[in-house]
Structures are given as structure tokens and as C-alpha cells.
FIGU-575399 format. One record per atom (N, C-alpha, C, O, CB): chain; x, y, z; residue number from 1. Coordinates in steps of 0.2 Angstrom, whole numbers, plus 2048, in hexadecimal, padded with zeros to 3 digits. Glycine has a CB too. Layout:
  c    X    Y    Z    k
  A    X    Y    Z  NUM
...
END
This chain:
  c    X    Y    Z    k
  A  072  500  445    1
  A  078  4FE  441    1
  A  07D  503  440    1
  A  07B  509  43E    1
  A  075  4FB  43A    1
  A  083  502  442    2
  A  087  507  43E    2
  A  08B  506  439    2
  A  08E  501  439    2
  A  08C  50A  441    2
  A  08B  509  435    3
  A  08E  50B  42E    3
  A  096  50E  42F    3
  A  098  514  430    3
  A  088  512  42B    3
  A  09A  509  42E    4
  A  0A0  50D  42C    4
  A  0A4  511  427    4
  A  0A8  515  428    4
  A  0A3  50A  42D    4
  A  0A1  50D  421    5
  A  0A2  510  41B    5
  A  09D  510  415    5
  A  098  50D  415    5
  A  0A8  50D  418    5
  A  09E  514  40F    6
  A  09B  513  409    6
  A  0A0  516  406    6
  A  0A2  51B  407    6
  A  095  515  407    6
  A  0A1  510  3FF    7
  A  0A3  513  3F8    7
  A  09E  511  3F3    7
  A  099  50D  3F3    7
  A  0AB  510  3F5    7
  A  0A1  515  3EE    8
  A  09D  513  3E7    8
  A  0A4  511  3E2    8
  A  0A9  515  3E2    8
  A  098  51C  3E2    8
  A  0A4  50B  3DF    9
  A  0A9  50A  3D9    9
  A  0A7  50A  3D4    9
  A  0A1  507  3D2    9
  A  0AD  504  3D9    9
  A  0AB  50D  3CF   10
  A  0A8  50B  3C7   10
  A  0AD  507  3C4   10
  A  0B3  508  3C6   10
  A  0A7  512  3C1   10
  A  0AC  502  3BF   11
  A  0AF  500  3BA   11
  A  0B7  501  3BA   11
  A  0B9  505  3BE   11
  A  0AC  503  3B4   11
  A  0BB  4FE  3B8   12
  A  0C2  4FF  3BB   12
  A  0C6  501  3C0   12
  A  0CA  505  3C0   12
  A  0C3  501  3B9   12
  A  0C2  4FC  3C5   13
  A  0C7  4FD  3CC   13
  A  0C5  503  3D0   13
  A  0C6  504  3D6   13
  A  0CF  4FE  3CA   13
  A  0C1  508  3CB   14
  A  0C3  510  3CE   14
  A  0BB  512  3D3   14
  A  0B5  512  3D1   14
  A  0C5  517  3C6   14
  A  0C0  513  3DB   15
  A  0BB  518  3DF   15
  A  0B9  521  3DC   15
  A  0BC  525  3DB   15
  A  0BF  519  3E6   15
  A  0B2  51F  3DC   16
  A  0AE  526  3DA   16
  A  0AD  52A  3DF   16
  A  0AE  530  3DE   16
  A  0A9  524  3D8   16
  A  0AA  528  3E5   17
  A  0A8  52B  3EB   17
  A  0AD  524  3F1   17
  A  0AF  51E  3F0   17
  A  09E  52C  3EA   17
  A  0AC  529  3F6   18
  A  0AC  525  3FC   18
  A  0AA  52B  401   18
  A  0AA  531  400   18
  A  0B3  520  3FF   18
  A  0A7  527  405   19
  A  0A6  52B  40A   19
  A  0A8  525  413   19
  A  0A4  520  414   19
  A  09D  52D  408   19
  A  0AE  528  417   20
  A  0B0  523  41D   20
  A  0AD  527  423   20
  A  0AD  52D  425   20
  A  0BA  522  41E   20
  A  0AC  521  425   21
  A  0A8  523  42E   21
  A  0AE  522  434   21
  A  0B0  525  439   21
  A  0A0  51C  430   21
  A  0B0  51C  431   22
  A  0B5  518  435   22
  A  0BD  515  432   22
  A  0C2  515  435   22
  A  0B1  511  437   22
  A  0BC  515  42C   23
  A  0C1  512  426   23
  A  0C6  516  427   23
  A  0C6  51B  42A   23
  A  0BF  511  41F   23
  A  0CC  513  422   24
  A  0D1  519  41F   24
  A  0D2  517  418   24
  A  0D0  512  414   24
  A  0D9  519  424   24
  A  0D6  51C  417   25
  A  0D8  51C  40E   25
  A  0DA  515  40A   25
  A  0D8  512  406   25
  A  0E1  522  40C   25
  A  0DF  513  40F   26
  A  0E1  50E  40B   26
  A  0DD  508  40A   26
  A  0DF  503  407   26
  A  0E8  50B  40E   26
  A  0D5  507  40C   27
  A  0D2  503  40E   27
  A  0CF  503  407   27
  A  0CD  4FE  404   27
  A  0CE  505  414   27
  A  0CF  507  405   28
  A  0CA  507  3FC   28
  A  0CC  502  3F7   28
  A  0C8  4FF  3F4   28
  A  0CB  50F  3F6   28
  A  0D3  502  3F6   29
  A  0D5  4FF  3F1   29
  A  0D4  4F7  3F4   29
  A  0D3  4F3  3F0   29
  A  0DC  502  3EE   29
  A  0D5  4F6  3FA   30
  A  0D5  4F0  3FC   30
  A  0CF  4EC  3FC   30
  A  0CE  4E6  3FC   30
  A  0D7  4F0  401   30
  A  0C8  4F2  3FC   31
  A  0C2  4EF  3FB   31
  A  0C1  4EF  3F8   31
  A  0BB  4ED  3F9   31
  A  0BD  4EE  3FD   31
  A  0C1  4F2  3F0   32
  A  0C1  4F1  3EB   32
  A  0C4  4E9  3E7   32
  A  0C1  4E5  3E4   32
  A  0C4  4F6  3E8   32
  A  0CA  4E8  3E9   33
  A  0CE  4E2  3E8   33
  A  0CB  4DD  3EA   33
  A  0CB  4D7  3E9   33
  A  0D4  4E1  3EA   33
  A  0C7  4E0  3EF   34
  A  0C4  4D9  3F5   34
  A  0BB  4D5  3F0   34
  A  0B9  4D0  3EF   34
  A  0C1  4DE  400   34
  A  0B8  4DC  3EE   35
  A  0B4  4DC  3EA   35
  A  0B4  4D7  3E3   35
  A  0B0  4D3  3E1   35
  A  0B2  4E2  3EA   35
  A  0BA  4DB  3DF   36
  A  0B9  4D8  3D8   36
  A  0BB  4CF  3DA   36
  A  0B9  4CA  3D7   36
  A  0C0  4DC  3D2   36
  A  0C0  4CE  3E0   37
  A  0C2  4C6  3E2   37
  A  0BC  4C3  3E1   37
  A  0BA  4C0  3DC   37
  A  0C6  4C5  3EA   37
  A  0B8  4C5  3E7   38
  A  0B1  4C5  3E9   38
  A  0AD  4C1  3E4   38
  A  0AC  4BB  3E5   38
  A  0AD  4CB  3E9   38
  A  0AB  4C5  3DF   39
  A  0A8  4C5  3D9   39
  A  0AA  4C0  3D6   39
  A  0A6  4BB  3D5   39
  A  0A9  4CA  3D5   39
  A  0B0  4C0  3D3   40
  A  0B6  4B9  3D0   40
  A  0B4  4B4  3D2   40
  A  0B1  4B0  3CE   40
  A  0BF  4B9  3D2   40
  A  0B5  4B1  3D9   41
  A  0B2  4AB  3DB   41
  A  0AA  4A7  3DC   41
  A  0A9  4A1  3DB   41
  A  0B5  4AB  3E1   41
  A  0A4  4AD  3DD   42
  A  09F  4AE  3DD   42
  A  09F  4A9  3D6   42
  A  09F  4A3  3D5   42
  A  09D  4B5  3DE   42
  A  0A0  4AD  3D1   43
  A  0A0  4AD  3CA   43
  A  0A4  4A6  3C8   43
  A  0A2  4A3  3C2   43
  A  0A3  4B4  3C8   43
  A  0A8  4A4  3CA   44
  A  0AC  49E  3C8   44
  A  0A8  498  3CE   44
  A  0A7  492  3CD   44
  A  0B6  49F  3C9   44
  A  0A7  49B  3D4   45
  A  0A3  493  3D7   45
  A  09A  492  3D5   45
  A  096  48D  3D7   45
  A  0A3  492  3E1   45
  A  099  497  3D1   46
  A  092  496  3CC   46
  A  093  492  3C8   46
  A  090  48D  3C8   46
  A  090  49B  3C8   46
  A  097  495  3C4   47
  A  09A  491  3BD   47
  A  09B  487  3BF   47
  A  099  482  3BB   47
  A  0A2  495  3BA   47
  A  09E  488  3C6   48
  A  0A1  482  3C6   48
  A  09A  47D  3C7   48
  A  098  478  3C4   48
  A  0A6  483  3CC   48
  A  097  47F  3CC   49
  A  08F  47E  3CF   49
  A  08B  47C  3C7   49
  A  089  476  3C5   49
  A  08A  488  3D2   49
  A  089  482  3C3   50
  A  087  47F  3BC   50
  A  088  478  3B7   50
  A  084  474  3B5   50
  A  08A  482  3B9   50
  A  08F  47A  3B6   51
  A  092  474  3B4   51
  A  093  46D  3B7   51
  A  096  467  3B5   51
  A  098  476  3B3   51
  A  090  46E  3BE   52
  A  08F  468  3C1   52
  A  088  465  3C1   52
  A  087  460  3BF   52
  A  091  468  3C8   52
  A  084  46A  3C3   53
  A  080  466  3C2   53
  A  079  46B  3BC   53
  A  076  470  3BD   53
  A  07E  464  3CA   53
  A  079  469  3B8   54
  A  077  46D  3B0   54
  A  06F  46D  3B2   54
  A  06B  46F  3AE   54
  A  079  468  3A6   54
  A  06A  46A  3B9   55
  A  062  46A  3B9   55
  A  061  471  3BC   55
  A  05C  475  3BC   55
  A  05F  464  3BE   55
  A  069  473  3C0   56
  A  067  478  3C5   56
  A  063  47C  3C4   56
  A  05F  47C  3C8   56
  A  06B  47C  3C6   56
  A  061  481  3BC   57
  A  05E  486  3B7   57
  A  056  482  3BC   57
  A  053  484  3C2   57
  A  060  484  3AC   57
  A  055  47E  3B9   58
  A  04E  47A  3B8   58
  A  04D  479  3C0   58
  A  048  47A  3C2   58
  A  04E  472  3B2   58
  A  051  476  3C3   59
  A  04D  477  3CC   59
  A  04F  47E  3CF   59
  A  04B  47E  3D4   59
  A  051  472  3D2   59
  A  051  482  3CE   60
  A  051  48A  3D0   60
  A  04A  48B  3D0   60
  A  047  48B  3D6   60
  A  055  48F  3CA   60
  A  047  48C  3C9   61
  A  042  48C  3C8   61
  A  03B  489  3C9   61
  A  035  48B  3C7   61
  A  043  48C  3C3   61
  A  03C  484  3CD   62
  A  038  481  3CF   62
  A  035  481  3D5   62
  A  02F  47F  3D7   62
  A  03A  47D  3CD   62
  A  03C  485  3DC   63
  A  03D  487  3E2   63
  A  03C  48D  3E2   63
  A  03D  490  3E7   63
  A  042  485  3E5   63
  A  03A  490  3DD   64
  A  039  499  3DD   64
  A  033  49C  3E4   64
  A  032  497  3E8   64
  A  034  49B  3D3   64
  A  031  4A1  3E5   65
  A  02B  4A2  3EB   65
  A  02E  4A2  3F1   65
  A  034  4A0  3F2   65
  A  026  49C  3EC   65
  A  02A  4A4  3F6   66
  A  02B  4A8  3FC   66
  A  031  4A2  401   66
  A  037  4A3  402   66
  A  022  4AA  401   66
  A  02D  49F  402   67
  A  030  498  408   67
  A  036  494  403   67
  A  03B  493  406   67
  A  028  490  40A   67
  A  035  494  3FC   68
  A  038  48D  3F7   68
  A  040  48F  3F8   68
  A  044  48B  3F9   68
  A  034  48E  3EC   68
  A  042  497  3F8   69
  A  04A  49B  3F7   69
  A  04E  498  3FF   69
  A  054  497  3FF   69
  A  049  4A6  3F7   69
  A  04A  498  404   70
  A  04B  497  40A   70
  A  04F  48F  40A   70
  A  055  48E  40B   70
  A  044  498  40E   70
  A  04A  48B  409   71
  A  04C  484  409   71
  A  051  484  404   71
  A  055  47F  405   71
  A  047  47F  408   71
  A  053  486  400   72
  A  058  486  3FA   72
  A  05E  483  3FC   72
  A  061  47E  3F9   72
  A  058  48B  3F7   72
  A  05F  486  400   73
  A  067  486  404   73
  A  06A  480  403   73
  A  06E  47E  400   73
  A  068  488  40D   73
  A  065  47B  409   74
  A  063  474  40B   74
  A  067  471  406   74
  A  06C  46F  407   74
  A  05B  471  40C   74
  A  063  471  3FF   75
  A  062  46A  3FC   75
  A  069  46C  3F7   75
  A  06B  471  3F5   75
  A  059  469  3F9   75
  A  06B  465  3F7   76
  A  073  465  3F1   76
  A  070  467  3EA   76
  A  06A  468  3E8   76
  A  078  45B  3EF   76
  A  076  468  3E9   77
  A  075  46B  3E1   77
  A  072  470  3DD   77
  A  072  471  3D7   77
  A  073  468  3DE   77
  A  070  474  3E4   78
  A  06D  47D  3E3   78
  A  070  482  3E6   78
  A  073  482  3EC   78
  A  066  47E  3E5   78
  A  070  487  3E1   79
  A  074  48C  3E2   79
  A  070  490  3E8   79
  A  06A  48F  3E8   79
  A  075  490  3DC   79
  A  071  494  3ED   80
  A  06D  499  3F1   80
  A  06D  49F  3EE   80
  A  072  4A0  3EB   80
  A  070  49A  3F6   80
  A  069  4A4  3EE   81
  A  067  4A8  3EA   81
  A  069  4AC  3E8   81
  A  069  4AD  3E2   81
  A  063  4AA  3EB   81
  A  06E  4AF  3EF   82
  A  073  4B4  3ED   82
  A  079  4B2  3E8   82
  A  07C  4B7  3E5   82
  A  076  4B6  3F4   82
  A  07A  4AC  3E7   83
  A  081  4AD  3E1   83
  A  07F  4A9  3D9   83
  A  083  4A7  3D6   83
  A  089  4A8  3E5   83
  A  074  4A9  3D8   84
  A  073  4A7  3D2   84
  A  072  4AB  3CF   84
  A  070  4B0  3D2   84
  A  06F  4A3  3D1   84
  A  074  4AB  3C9   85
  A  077  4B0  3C4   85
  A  06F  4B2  3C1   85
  A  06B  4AE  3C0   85
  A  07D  4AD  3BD   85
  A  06F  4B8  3BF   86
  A  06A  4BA  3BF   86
  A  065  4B6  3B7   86
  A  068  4B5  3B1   86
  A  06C  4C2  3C0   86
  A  05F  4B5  3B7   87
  A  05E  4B3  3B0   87
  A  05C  4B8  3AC   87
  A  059  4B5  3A7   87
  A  058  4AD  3B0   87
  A  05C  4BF  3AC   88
  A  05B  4C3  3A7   88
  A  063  4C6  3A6   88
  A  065  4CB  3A2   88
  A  056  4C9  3A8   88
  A  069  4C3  3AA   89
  A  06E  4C6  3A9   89
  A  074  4C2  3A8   89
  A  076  4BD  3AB   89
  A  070  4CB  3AE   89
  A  077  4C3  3A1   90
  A  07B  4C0  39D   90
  A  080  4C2  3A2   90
  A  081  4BD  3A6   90
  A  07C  4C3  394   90
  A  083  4C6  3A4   91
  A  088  4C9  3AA   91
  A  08A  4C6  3B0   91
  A  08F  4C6  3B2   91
  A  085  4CE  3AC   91
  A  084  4C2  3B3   92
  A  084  4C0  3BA   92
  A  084  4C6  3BF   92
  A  085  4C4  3C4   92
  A  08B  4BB  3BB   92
  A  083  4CB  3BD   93
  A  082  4CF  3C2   93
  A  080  4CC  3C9   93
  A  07E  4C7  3C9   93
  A  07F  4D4  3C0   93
  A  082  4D0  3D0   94
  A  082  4D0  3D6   94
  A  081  4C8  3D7   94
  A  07C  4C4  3D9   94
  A  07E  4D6  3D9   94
  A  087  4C6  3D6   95
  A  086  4BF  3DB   95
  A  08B  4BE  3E2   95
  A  08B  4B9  3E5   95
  A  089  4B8  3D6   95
  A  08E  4C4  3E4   96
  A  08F  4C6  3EA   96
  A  08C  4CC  3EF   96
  A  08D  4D2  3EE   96
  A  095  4C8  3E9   96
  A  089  4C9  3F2   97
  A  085  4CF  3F7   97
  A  089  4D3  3FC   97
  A  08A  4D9  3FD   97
  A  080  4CC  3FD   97
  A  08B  4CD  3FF   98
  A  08F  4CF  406   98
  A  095  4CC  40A   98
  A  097  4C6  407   98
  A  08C  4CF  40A   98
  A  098  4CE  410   99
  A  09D  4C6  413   99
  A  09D  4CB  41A   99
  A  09D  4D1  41B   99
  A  0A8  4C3  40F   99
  A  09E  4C6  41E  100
  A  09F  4C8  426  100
  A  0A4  4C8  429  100
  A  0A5  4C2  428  100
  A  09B  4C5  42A  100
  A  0A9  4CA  42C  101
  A  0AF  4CA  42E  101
  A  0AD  4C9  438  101
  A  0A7  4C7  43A  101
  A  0B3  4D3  42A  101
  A  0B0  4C9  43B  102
  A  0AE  4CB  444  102
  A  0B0  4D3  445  102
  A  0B0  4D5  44B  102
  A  0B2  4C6  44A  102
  A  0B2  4D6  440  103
  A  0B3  4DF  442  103
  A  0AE  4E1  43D  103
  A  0AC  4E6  43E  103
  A  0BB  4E4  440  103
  A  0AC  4DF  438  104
  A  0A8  4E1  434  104
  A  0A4  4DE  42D  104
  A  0A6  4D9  42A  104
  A  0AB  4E5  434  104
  A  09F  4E1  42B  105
  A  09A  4DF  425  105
  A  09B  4E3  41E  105
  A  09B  4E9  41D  105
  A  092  4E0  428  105
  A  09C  4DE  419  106
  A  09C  4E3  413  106
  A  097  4E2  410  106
  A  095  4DC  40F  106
  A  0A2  4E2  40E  106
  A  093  4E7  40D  107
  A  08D  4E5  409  107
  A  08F  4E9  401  107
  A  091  4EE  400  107
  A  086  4E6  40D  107
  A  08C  4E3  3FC  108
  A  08D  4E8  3F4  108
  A  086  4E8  3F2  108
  A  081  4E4  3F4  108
  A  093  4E3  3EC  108
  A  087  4ED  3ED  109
  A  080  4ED  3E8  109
  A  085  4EE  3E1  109
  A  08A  4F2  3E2  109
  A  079  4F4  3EA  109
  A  084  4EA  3DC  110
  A  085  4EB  3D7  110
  A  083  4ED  3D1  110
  A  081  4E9  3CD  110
  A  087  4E8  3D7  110
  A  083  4F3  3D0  111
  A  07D  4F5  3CB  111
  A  081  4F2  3C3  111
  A  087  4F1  3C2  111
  A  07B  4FF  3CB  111
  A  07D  4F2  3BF  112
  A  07B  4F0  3B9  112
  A  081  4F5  3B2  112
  A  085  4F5  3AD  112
  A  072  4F2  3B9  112
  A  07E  4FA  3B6  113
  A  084  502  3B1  113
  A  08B  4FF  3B4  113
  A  08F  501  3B0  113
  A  082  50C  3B6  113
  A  08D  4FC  3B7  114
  A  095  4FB  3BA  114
  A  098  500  3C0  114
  A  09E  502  3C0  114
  A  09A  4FD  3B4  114
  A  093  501  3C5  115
  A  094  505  3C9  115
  A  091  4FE  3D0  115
  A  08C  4FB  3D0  115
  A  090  50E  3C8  115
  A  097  4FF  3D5  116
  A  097  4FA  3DB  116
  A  096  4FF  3E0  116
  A  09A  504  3E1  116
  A  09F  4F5  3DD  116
  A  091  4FE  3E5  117
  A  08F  501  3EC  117
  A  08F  4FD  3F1  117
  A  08C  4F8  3F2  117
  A  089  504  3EB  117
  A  095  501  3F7  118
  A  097  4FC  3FA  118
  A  098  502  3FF  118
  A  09A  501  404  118
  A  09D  4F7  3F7  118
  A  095  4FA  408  119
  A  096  4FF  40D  119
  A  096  4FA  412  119
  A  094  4F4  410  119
  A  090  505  40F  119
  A  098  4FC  417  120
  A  09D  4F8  41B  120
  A  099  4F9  423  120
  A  099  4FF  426  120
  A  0A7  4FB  41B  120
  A  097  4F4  425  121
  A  094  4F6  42C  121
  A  096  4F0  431  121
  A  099  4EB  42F  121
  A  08B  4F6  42D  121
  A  093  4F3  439  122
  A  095  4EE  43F  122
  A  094  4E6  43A  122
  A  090  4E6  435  122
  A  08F  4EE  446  122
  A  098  4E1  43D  123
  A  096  4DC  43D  123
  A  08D  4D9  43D  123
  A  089  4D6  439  123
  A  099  4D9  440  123
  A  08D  4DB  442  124
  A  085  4D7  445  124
  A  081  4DA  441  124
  A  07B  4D8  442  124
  A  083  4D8  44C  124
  A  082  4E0  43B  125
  A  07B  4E1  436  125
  A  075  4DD  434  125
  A  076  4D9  430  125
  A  07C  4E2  431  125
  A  06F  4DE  436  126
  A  06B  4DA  434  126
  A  069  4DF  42E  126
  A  068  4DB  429  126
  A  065  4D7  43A  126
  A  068  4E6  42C  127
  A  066  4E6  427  127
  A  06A  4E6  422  127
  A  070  4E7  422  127
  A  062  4EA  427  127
  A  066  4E4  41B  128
  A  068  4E3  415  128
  A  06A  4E9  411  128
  A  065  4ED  40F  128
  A  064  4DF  412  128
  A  06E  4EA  411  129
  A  071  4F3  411  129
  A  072  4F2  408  129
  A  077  4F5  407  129
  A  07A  4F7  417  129
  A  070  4EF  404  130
  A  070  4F1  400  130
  A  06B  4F3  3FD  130
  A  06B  4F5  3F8  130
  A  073  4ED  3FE  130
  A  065  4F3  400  131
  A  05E  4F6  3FE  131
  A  05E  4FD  3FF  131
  A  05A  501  3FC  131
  A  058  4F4  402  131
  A  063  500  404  132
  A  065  506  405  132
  A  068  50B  400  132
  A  067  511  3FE  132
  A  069  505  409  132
  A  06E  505  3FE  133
  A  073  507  3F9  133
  A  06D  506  3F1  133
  A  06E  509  3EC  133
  A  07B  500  3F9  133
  A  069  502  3F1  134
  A  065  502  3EC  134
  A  061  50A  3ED  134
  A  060  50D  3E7  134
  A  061  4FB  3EA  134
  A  05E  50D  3F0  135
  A  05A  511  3F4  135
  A  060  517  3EF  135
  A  05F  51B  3EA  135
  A  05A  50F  400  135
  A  066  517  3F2  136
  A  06B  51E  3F3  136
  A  06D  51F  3EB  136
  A  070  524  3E9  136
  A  074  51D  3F9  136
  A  06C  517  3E6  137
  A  06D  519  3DC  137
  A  069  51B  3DC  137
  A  06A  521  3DB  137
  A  06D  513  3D6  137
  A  062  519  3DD  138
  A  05D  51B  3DA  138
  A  059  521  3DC  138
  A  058  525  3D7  138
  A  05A  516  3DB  138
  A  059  522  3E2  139
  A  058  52B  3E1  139
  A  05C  52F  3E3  139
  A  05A  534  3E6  139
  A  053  52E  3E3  139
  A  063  52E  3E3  140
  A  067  535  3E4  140
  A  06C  534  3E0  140
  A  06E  539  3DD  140
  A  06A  536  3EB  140
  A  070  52D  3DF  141
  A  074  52C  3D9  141
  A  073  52E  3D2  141
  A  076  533  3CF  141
  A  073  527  3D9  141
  A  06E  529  3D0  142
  A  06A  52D  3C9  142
  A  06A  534  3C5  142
  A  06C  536  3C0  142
  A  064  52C  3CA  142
  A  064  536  3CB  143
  A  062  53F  3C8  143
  A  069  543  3CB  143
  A  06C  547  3C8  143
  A  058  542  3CE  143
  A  06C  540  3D3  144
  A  072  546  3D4  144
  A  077  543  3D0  144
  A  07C  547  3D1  144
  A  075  548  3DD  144
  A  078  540  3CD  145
  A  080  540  3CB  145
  A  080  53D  3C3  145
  A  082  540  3BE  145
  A  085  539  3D1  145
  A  07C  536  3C4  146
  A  07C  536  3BC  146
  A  077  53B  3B5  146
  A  078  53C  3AF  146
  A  07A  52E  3BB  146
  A  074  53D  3B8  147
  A  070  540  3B4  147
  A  072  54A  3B4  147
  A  072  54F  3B1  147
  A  069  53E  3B7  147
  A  074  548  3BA  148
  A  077  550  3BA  148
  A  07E  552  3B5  148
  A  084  54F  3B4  148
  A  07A  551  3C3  148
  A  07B  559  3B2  149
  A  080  55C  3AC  149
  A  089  55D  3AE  149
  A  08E  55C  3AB  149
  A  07C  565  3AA  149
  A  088  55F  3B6  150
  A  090  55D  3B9  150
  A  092  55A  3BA  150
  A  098  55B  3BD  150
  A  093  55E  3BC  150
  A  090  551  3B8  151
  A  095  54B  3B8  151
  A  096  54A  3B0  151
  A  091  547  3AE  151
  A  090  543  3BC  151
  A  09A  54B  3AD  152
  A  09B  54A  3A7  152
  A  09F  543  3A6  152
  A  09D  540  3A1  152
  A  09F  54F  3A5  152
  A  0A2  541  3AA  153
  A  0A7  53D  3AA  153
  A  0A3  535  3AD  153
  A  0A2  534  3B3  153
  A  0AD  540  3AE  153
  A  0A0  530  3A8  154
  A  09E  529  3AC  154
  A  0A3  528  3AF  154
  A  0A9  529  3AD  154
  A  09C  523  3A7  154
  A  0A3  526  3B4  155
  A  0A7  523  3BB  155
  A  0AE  529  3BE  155
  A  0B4  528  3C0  155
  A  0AB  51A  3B8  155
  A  0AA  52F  3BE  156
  A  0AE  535  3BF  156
  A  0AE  534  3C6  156
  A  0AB  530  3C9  156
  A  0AB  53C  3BC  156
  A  0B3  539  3CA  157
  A  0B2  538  3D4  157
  A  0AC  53C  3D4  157
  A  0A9  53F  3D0  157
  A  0BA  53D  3DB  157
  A  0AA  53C  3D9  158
  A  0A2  53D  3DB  158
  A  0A6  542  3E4  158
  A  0A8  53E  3E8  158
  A  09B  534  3DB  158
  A  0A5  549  3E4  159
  A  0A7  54C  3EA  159
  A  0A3  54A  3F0  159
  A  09D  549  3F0  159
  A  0A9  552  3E9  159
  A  0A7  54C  3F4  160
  A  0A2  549  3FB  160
  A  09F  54F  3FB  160
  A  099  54D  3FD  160
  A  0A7  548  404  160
  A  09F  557  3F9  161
  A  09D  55C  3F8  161
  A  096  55D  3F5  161
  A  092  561  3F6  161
  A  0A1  55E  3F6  161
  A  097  557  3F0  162
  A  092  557  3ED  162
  A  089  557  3EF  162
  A  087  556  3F4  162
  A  093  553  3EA  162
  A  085  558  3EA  163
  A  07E  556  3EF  163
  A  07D  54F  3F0  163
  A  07A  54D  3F5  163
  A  076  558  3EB  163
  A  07F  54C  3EC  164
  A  07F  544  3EE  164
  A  085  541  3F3  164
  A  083  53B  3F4  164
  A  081  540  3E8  164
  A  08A  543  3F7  165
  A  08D  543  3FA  165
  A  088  546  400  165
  A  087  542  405  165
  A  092  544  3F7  165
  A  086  54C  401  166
  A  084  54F  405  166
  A  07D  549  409  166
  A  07B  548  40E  166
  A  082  556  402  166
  A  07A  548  401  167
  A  075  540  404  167
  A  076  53C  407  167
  A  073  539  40A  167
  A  071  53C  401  167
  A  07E  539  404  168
  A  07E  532  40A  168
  A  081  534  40F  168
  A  081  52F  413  168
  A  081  52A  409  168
  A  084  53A  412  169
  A  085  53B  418  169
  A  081  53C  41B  169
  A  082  53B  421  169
  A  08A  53E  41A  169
  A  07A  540  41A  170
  A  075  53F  41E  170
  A  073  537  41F  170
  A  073  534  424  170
  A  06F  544  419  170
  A  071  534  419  171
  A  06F  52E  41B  171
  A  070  52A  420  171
  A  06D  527  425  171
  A  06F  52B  417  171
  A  079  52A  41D  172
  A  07D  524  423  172
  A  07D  527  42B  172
  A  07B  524  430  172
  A  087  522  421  172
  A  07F  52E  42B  173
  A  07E  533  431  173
  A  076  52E  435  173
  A  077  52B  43A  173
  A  07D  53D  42E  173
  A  070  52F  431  174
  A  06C  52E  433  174
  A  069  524  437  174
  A  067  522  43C  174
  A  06A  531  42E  174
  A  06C  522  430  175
  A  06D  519  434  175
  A  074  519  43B  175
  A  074  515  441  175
  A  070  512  42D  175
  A  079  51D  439  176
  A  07B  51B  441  176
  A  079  51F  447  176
  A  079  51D  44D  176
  A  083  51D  442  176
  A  076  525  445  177
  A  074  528  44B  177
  A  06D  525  44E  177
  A  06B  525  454  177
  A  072  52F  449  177
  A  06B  521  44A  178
  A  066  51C  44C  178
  A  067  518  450  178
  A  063  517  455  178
  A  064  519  448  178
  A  06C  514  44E  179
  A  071  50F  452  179
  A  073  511  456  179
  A  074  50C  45A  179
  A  075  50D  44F  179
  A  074  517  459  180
  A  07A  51A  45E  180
  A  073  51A  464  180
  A  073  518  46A  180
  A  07E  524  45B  180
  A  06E  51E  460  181
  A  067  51E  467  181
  A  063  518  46A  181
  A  060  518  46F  181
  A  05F  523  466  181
  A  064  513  465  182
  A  060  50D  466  182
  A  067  50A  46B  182
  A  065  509  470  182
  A  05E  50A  45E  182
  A  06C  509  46A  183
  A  070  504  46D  183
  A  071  50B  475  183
  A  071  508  47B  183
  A  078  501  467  183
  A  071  510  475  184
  A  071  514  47A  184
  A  069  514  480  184
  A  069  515  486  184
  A  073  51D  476  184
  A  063  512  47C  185
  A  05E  510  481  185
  A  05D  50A  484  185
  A  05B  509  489  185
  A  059  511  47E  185
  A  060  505  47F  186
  A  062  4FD  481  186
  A  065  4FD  488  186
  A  062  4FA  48D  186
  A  067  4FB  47B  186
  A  06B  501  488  187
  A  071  500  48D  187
  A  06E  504  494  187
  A  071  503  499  187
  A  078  505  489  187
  A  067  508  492  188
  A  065  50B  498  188
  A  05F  506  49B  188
  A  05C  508  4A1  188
  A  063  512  497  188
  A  05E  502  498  189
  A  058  4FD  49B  189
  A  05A  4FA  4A0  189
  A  056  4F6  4A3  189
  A  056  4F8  497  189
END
């Protein structure tokens, strides 16, 4: 897979980090706008979903398990998984994952603190790169940036210089160069 981009957004609109493979500047603010849209509608065709049909809660729950999420789609009057609001969160957190374009894939992780992780790959992505992006909070986010004595500032910029910056350009370096040999042995078969 290649990886064109990653940002991190905090809480008021504002880019913390990015890191572009392919992108340019003016691109940030536009996927930021594109994200909070995102979210807005997510969040308002839940609501609407709800209010239509009030059993939804009680058959969610009932289709829970491996196979049950699958068929879900199918049947009227149920939400699919990705945009049911979470039942421990008053918030609704992440009820947008992703959207596919034919130049390209956007995928979010939405954490809980108010920080959006967001990376942009080929269209044809099969993996779910937000396990990635959950992967890059959890141990390099956290300990390098939030917990570290030189981020003072909650949703301060975060430098590409940084040790956490220095990790996802290893990382992503690492899934396209993957991509780069895998589709380069393909082409020699």
C-alpha cells in the first residue's frame, strides 16, 4: 500500500503534525474541513436513523458476534457498524472511518482526548490503517509527545524533527517501501 499522507489534528481545526509523501500545504485545511463535514453528517444521519426507528438500540444488540455485524447491512432499519454511536460514549465518537475517492483513500482514527489521525493512501487500500494510526497513539504518541516534559502545550505543533515524527517516517517509509517491492516482483512475474 502507499501512504501519501499523515496528519494529526487537535480540537479547533488546528494541524499538530503532518507529515506529506505526496500532498501539498494547502491540502490540510481542506481535510480538516472535509473531516469535521464528515463527522456533522455521520452524526446527523444517526440521529435521523434513531428517531426513525427507536428498536434500533434493542436489535443492534441482538445482531452483536462474528457473522451477526456482516449481515447487518442487509436488513432495513439498522445502522452498520461503522456510524453506530458508541454505547459507552455520550460523544458519538468515531462514526466516520473513512471514504474512497478514484485518486485516493482517507482513513480517520478519532481518539477520545480530541486529537484526529488521519492518512491518506492509494485508493485500492485493503488495509485498515487506522489500526496503524491506533498502533502510532499508543506507543509513540503517548510516551513521545503527550507525556513528554517538552510538549507543554495540549494540541501544541508536534516537529517533524521530533522523535515522534522521526517514527512515522520510519513507519510509513516502511509500508511504502513494502508496496514499492511487492508491486516491483508482481510486475516481474
Amino acid at each position: 500500500m502507499l501512504v501519501y499522507s499523515f496528519y494529526v489534528f487537535y480540537r479547533g481545526q488546528k494541524c499538530v503534525y503532518r507529515q506529506d509523501f505526496l500532498q501539498t500545504d494547502s491540502e490540510t485545511k481542506l481535510i480538516y474541513g472535509l473531516l469535521a463535514t464528515m463527522k456533522s453528517l455521520s452524526q446527523q444521519i444517526t440521529e435521523k436513523i434513531q428517531i426513525q426507528d427507536p428498536n434500533r438500540s434493542a436489535l443492534s444488540k441482538t445482531t452483536t458476534g462474528s457473522g451477526a455485524a456482516h449481515h447487518q447491512h442487509n436488513k432495513p432499519g439498522l445502522v452498520p457498524l461503522a456510524v453506530q454511536p458508541s454505547a459507552t460514549s455520550s460523544r458519538n465518537i468515531q462514526q466516520f472511518n473513512s471514504y474512497t475517492t478514484p485518486k485516493y483513500k482517507l482513513h480517520c482514527l478519532e481518539i477520545p482526548s480530541g486529537y484526529y489521525f488521519v492518512c491518506t493512501t492509494e485508493p485500492n487500500a485493503l488495509l485498515d490503517m487506522r489500526d496503524y494510526m491506533r498502533q502510532l497513539y499508543q506507543q509513540f504518541f503517548v510516551p513521545l509527545v503527550l507525556q513528554s516534559p517538552d510538549y507543554t502545550e495540549l494540541g501544541g505543533t508536534i516537529s517533524e524533527d521530533s522523535r515522534f515524527g522521526r517514527e512515522v517516517t520510519q513507519i510509513f517509509h516502511r509500508l511504502n517501501a513494502a508496496r514499492s517491492s511487492s508491486s516491483s516482483s508482481v510486475g516481474r512475474s
